[in-house]
N, CA, C and O atoms as CSV, one atom per row, in Angstrom:
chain,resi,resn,atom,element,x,y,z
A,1,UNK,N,N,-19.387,-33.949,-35.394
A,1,UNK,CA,C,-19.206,-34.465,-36.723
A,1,UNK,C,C,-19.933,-35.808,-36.830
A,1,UNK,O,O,-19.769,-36.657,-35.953
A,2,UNK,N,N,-20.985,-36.090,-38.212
A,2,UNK,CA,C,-21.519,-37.495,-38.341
A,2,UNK,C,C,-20.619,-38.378,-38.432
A,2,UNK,O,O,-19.562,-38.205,-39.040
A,3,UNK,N,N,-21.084,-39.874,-37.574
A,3,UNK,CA,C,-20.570,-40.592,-38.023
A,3,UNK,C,C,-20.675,-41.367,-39.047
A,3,UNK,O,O,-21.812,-41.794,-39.249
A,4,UNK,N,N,-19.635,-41.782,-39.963
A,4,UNK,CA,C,-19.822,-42.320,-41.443
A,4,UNK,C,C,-19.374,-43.745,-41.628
A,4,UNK,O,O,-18.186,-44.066,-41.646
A,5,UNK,N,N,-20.311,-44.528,-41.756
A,5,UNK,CA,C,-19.993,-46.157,-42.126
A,5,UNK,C,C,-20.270,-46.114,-44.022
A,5,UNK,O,O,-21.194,-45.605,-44.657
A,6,UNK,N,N,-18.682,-47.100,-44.640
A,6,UNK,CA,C,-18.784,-47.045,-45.465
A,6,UNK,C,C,-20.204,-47.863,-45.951
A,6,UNK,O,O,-20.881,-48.669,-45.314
A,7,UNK,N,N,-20.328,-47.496,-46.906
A,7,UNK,CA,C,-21.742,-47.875,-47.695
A,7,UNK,C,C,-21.368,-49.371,-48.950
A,7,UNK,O,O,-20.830,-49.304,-50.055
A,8,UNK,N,N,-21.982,-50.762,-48.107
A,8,UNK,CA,C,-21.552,-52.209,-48.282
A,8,UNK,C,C,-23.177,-52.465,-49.851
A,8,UNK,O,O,-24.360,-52.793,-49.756
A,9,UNK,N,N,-22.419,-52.145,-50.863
A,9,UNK,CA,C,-23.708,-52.511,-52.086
A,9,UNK,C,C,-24.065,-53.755,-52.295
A,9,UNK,O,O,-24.872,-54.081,-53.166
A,10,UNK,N,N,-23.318,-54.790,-51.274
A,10,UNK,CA,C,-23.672,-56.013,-51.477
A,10,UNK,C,C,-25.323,-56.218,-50.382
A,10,UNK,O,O,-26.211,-57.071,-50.374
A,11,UNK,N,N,-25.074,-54.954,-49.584
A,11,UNK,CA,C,-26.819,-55.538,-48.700
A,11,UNK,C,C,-27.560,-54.916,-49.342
A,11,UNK,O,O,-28.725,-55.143,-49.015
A,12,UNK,N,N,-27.438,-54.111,-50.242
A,12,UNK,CA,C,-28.420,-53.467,-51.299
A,12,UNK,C,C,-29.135,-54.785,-51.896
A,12,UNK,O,O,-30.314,-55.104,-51.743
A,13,UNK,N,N,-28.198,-55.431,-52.570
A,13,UNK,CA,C,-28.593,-56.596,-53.450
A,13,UNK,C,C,-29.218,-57.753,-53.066
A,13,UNK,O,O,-28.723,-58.860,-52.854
A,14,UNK,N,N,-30.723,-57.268,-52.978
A,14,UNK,CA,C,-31.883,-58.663,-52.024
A,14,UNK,C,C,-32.218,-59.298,-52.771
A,14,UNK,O,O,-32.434,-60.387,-52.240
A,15,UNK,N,N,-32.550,-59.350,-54.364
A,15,UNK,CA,C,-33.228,-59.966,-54.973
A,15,UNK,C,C,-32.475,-60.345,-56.476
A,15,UNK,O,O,-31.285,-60.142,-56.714
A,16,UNK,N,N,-33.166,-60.762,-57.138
A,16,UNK,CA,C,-32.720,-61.007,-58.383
A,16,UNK,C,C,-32.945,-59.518,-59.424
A,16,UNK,O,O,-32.345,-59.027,-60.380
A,17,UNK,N,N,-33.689,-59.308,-58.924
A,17,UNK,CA,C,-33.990,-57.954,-60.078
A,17,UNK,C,C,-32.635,-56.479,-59.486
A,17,UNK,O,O,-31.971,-55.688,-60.156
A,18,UNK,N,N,-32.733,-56.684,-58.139
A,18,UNK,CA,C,-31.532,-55.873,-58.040
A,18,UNK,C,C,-29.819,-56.149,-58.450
A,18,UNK,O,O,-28.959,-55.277,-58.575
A,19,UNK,N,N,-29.666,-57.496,-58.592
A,19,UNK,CA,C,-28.895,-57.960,-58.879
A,19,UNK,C,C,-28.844,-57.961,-60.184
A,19,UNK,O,O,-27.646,-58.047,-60.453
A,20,UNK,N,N,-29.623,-57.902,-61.429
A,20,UNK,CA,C,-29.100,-58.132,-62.370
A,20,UNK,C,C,-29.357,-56.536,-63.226
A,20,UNK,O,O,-28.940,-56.335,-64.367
A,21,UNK,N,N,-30.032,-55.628,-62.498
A,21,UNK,CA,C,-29.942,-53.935,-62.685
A,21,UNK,C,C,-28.297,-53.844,-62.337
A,21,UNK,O,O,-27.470,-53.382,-63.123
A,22,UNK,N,N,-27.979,-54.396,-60.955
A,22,UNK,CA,C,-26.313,-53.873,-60.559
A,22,UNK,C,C,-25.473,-54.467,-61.455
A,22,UNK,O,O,-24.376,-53.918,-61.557
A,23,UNK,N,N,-25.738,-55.787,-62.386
A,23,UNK,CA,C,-24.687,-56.088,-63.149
A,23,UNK,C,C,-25.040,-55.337,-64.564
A,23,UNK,O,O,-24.206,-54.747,-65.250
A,24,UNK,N,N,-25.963,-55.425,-64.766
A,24,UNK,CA,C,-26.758,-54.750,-66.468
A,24,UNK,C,C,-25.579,-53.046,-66.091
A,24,UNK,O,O,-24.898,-52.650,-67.037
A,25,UNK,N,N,-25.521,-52.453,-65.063
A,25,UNK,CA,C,-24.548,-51.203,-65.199
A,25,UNK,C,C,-23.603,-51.718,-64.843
A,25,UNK,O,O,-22.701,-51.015,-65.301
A,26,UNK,N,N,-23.343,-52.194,-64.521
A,26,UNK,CA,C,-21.660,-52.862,-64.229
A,26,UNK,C,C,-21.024,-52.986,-65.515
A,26,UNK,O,O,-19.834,-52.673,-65.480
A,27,UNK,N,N,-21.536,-53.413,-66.841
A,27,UNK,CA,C,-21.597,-53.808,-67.932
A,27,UNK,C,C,-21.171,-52.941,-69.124
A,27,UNK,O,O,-20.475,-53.326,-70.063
A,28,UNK,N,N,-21.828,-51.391,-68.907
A,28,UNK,CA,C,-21.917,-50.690,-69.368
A,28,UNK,C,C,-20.699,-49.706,-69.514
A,28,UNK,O,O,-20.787,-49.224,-70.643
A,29,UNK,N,N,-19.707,-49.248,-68.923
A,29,UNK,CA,C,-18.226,-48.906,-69.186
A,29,UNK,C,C,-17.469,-49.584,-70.030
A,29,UNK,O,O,-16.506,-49.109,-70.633
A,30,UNK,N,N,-17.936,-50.896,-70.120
A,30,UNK,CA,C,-17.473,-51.973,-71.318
A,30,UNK,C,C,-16.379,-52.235,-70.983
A,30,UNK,O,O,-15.630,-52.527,-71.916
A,31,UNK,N,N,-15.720,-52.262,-69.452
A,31,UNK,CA,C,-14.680,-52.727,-69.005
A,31,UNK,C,C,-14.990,-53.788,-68.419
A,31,UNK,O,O,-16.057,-53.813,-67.806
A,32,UNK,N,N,-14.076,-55.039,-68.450
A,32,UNK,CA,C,-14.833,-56.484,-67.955
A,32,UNK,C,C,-13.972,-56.600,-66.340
A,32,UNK,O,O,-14.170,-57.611,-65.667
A,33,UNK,N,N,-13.026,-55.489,-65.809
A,33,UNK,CA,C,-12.507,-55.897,-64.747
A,33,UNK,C,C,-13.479,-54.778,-64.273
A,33,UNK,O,O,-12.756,-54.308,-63.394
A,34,UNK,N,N,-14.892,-53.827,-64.223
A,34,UNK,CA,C,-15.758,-53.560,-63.736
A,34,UNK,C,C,-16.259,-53.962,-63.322
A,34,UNK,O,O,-16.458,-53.800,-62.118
A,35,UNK,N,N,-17.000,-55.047,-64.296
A,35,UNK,CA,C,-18.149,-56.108,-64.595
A,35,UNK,C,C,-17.272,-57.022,-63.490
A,35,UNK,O,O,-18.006,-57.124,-62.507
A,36,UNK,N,N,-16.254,-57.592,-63.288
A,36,UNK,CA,C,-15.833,-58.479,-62.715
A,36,UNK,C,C,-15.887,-58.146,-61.145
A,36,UNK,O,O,-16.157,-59.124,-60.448
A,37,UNK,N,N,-15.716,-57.158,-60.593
A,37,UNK,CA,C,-15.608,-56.607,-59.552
A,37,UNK,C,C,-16.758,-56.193,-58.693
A,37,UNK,O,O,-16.666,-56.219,-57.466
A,38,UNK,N,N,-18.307,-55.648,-59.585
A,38,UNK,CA,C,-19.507,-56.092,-59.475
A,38,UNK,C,C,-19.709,-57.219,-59.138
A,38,UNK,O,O,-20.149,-57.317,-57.992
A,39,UNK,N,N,-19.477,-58.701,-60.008
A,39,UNK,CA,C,-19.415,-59.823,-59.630
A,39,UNK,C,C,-18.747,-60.799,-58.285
A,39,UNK,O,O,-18.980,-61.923,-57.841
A,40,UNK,N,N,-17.769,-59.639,-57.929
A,40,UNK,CA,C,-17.447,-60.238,-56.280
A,40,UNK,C,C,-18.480,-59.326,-55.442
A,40,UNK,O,O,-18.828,-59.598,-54.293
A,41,UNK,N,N,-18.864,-58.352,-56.080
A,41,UNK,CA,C,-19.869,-57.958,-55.025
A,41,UNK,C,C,-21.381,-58.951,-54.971
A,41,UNK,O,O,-22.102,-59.369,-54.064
A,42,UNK,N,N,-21.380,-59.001,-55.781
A,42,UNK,CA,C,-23.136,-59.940,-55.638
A,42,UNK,C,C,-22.342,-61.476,-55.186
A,42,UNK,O,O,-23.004,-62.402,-54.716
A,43,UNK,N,N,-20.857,-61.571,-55.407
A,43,UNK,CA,C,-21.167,-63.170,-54.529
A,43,UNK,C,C,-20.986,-62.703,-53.508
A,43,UNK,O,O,-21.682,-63.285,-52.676
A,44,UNK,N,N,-20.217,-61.681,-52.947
A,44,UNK,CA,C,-20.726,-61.575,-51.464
A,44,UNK,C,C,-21.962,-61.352,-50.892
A,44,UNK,O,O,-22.198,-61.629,-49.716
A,45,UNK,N,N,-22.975,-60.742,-51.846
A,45,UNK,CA,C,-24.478,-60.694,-51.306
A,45,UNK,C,C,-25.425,-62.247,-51.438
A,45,UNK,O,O,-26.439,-62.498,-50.786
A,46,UNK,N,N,-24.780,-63.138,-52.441
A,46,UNK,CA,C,-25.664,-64.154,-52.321
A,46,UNK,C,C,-24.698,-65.181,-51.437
A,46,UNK,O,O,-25.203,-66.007,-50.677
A,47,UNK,N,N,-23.168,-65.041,-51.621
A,47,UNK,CA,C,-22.823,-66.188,-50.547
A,47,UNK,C,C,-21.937,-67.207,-51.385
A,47,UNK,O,O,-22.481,-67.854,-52.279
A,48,UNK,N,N,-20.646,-67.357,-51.127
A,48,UNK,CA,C,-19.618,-68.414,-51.933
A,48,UNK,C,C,-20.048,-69.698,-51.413
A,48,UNK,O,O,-19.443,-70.652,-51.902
A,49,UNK,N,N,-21.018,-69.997,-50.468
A,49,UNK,CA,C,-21.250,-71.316,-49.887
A,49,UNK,C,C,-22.479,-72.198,-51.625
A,49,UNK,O,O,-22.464,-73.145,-52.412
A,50,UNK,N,N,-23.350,-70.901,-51.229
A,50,UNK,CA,C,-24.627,-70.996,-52.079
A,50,UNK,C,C,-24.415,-71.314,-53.117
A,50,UNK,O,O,-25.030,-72.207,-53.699
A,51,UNK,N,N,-23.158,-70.410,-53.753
A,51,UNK,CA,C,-22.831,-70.230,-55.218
A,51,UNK,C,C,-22.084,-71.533,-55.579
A,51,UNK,O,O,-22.207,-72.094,-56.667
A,52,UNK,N,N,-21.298,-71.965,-54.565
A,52,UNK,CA,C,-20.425,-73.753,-54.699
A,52,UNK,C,C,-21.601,-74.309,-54.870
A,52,UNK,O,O,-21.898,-74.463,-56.055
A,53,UNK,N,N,-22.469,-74.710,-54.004
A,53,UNK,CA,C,-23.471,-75.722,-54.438
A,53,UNK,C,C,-24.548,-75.068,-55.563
A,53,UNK,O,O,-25.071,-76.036,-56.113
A,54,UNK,N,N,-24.967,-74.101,-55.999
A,54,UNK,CA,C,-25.686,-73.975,-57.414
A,54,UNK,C,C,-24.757,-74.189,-58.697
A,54,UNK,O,O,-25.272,-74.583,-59.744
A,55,UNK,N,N,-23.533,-73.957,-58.623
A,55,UNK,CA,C,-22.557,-74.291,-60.100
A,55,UNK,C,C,-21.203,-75.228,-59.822
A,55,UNK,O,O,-20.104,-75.097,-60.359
A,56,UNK,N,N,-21.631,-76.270,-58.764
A,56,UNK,CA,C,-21.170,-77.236,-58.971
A,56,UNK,C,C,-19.773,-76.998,-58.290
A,56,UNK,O,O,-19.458,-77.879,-57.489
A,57,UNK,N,N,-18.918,-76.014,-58.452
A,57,UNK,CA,C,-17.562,-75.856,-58.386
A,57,UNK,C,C,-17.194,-75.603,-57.412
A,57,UNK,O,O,-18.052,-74.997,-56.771
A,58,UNK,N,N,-15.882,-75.815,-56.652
A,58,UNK,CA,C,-14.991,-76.354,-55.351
A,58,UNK,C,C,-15.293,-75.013,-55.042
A,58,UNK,O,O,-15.023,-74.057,-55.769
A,59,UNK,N,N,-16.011,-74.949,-53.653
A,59,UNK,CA,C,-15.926,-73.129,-52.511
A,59,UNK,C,C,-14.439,-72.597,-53.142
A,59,UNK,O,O,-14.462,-71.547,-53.783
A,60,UNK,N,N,-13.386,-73.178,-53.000
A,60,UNK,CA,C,-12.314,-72.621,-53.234
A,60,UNK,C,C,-12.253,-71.943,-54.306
A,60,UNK,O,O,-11.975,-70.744,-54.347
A,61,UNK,N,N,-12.549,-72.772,-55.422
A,61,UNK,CA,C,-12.703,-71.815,-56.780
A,61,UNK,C,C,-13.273,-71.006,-56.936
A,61,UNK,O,O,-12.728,-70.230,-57.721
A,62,UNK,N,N,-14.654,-70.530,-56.420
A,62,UNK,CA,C,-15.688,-69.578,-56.289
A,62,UNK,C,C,-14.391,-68.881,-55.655
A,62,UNK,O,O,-13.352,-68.624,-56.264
A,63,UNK,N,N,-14.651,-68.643,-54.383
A,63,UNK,CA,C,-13.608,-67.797,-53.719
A,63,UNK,C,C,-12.343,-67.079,-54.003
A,63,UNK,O,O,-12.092,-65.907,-53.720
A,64,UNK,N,N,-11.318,-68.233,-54.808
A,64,UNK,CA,C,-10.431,-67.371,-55.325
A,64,UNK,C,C,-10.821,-66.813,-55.933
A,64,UNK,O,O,-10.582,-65.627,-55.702
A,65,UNK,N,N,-11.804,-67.120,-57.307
A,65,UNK,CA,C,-12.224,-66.044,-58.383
A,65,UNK,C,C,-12.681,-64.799,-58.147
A,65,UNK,O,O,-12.309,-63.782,-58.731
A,66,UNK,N,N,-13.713,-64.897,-57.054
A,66,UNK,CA,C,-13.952,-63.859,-56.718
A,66,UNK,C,C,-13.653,-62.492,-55.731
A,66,UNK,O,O,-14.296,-61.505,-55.375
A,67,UNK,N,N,-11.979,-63.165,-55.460
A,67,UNK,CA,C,-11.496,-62.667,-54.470
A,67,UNK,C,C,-10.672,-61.792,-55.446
A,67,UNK,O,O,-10.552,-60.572,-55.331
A,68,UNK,N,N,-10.064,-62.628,-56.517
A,68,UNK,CA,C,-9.136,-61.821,-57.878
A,68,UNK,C,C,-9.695,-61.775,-58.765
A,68,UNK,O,O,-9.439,-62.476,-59.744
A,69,UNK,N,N,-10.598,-60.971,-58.711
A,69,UNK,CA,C,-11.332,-60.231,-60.021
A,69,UNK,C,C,-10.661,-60.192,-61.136
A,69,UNK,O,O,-11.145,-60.785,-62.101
A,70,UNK,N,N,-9.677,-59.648,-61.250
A,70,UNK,CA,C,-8.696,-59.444,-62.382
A,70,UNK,C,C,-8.546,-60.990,-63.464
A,70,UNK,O,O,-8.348,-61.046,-64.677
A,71,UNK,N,N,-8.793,-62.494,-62.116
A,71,UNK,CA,C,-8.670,-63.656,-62.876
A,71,UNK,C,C,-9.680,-64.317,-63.043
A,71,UNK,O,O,-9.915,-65.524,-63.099
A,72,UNK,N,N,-10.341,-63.299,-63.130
A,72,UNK,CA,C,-11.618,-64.250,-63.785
A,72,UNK,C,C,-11.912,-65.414,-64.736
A,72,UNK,O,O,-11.878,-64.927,-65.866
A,73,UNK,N,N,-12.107,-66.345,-64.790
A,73,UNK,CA,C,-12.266,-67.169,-66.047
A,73,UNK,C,C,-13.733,-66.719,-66.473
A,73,UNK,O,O,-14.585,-66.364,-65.658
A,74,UNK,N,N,-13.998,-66.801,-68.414
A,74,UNK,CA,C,-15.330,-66.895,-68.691
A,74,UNK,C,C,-16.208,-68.027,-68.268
A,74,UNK,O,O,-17.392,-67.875,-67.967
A,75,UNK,N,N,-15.555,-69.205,-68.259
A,75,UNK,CA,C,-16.453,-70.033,-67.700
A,75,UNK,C,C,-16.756,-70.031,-66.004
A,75,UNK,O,O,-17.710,-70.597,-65.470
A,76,UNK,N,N,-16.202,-69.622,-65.642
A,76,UNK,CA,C,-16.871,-69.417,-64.099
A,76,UNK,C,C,-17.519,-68.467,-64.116
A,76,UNK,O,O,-18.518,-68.585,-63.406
A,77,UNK,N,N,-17.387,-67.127,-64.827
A,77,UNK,CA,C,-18.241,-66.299,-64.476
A,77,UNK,C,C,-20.085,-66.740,-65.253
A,77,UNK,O,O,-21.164,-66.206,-64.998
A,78,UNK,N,N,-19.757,-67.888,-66.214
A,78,UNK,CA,C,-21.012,-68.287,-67.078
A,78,UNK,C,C,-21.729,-68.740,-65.400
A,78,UNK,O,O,-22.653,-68.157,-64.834
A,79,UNK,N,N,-21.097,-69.716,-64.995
A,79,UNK,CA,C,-21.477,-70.827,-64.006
A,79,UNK,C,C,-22.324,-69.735,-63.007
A,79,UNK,O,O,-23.471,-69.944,-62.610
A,80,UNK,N,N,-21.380,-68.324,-62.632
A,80,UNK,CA,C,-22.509,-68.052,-61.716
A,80,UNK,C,C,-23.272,-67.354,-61.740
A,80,UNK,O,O,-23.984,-67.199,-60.749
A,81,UNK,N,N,-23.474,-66.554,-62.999
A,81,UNK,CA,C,-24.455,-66.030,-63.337
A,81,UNK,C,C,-25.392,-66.993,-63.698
A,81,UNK,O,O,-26.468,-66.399,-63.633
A,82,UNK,N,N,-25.630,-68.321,-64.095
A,82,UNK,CA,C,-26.085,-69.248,-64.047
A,82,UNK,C,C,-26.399,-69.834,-62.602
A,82,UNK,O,O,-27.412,-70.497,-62.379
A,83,UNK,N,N,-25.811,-69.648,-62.011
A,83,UNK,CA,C,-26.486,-69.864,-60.292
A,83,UNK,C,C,-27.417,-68.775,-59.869
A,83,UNK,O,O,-28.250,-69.196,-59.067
A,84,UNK,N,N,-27.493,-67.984,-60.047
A,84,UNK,CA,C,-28.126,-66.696,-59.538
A,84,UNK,C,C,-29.142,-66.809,-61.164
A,84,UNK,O,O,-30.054,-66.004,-60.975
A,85,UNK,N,N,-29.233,-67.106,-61.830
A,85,UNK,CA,C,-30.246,-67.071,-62.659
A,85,UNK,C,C,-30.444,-65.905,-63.624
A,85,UNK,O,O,-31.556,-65.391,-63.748
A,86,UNK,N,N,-29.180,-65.401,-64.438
A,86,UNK,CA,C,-28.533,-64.921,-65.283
A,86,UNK,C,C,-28.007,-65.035,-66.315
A,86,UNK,O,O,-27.059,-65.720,-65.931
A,87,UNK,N,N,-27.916,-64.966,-66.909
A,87,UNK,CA,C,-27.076,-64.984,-68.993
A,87,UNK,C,C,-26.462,-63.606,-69.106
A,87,UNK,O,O,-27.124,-62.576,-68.978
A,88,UNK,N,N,-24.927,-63.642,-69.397
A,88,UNK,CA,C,-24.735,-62.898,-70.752
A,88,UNK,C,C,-25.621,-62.963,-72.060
A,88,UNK,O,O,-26.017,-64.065,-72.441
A,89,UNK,N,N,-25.938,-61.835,-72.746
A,89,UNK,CA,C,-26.462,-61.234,-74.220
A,89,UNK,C,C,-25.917,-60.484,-75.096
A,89,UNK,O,O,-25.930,-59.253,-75.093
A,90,UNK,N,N,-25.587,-60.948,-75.614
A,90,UNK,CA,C,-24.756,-60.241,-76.693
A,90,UNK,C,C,-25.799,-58.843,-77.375
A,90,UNK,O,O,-26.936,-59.117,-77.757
A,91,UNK,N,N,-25.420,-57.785,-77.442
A,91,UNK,CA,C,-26.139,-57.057,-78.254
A,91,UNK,C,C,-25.690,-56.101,-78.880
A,91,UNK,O,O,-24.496,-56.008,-78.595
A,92,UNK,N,N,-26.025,-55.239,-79.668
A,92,UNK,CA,C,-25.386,-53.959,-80.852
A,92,UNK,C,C,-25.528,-53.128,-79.750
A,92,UNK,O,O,-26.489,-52.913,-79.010
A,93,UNK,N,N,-23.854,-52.497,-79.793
A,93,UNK,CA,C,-23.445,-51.279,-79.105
A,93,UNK,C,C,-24.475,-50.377,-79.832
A,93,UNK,O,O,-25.183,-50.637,-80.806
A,94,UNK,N,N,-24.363,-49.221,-79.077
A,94,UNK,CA,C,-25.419,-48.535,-79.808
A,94,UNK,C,C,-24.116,-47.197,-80.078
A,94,UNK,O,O,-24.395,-46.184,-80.718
C-alpha cells in the first residue's frame, strides 16, 4: 500500500501570483471564514515573523489571528494582505 503524506498548500504558495490566485478562490464561496482560513494558510507560507515586521503588529497578534480564523478582525486582515502586497476589491457579483 502507498504511502500517503497529507498534501501542506502552504509550500505550494512561492510567490505572489500563487498567493493571490489561492486567495482570489478562497473568495469565491463568498464565505469569509473560507477566505479566512486560506489566510492562515498563506501566513504559514510567508511566515508570522515576516508578516509582524511588514504590518507593524505584535507576532502575537498575527498569530492569534491566524491561528482563530473564525476571529478575524477586518483590519488585520487589511494589514496583511497589505504585507504580502494585496487589496481587497470590491466588485458586482455576477
Amino acid at each position: 500500500m502507498p504511502d500517503y503524506h497529507p498534501y501542506d498548500f502552504a509550500a505550494a504558495l512561492v510567490d505572489a501570483a500563487s498567493i493571490k490566485t489561492f486567495l482570489s478562490e478562497a473568495l469565491q464561496p463568498g464565505d469569509m471564514r473560507y477566505f479566512s482560513a486560506a489566510l492562515t494558510i498563506v501566513g504559514r507560507s510567508t511566515g508570522i515573523t515576516e508578516l509582524a515586521v511588514k504590518t507593524a503588529l505584535p507576532h502575537e497578534q498575527i498569530s492569534a489571528a491566524l491561528t482563530a480564523p473564525d476571529n478575524l478582525r477586518s483590519a488585520t486582515t487589511c494589514a496583511i494582505l497589505q504585507a504580502i502586497g494585496l487589496q481587497l476589491h470590491p466588485s458586482s457579483a455576477s
